[in-house]
N, C-alpha and C positions, 0 to 999 in steps of 0.2 A: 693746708696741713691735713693731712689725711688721720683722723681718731678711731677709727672703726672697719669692720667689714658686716656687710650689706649680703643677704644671698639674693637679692631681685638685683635686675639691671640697672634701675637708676640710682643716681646717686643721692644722697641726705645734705642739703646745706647745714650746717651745726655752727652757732658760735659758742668754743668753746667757753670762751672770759664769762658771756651770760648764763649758760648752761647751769642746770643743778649741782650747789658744791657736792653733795651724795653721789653724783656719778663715778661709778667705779671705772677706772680704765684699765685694759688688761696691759699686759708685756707686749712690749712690740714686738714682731712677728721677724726673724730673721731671716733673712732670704739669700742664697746664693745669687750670682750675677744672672744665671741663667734662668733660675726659678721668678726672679724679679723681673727679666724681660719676657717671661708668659704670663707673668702677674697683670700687665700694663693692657691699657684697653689703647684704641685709635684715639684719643683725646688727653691722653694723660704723657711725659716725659719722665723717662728715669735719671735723673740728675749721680752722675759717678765720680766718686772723690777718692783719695787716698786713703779713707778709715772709713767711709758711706756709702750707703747709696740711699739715695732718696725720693720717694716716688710722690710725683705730682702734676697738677691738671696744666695742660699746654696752655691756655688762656684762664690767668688767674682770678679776675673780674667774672664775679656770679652773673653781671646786665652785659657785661663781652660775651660772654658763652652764650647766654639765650641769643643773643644778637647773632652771635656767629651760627647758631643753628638755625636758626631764621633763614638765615643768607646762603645757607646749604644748603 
């Protein structure tokens, strides 16, 4: 689940459930279909439904991804 944007390149693991209840979260951010497929980096898929779209990481396991960066 994507909670935030970041201006540096990498990304922030977070769990939300643990996270501080005082964390404010802003509005999600709406995107057109095409603003959302420049949104997406090489490691993330934009998931497209009939009333969403949803953007999230290709390998959802935080120890799969370093694994897969390893192995690239």
């Amino acid at each position: 689940m994507i909670v935030g944007e970041r201006s540096r390149e990498q990304d922030i693991e977070v769990n939300v459930c643990t996270a501080e209840a005082a964390m404010r979260l802003d509005e999600p951010r709406q995107f057109s279909l095409e603003e959302a497929l420049e949104y997406t980096s090489c490691d993330e898929l934009l998931e497209i439904t009939p009333k969403n779209l949803r953007l999230r990481k290709r390998v959802l396991s935080k120890h799969d991804r370093q694994k897969s960066i390893k192995n690239f």
